[in-house]
C-alpha positions in Angstrom: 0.0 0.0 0.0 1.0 3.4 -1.1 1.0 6.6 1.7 -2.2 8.5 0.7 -0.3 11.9 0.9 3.1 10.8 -0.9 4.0 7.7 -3.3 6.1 6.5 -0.5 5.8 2.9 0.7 2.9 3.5 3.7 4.1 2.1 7.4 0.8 1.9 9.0 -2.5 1.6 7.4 -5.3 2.4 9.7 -8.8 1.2 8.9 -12.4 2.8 9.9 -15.2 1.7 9.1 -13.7 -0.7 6.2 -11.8 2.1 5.1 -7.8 1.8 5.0 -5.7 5.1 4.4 -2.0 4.4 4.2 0.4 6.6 5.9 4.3 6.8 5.7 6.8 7.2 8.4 6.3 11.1 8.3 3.1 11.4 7.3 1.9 9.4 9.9 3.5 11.5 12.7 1.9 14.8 11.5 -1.1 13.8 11.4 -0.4 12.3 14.6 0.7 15.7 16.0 -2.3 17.0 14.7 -4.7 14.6 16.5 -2.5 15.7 19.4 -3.2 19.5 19.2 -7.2 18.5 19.4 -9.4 16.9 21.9 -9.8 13.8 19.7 -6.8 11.9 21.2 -7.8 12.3 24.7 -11.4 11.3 23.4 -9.4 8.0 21.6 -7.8 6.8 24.5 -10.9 7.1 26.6 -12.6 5.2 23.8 -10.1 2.5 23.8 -9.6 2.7 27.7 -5.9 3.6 27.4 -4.4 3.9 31.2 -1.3 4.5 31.5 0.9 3.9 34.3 2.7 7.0 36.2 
């Protein structure tokens, strides 16, 4: 699979719904920093009952 932003080789390939978007390396971690700068990640790990220990 082929990064959806780039024609690099994708790394991880997250799927929704039946949906798969490939991501590259560096793709992947800005659009992880942008998840980051919202709500939605705090909302994701409550979805998927992320604890993590301190």
């Amino acid at each position: 699979m082929r990064c959806h932003y780039c024609d690099r080789e994708a790394t991880f390939a997250p799927e929704k719904g039946g949906v798969r978007v490939g991501l590259c390396d560096r793709h992947f971690r800005e659009q992880f920093e942008n998840l980051a700068e919202t709500d939605a990640l705090a909302s994701l790990r409550q979805e998927l009952d992320v604890d993590r220990p301190e």
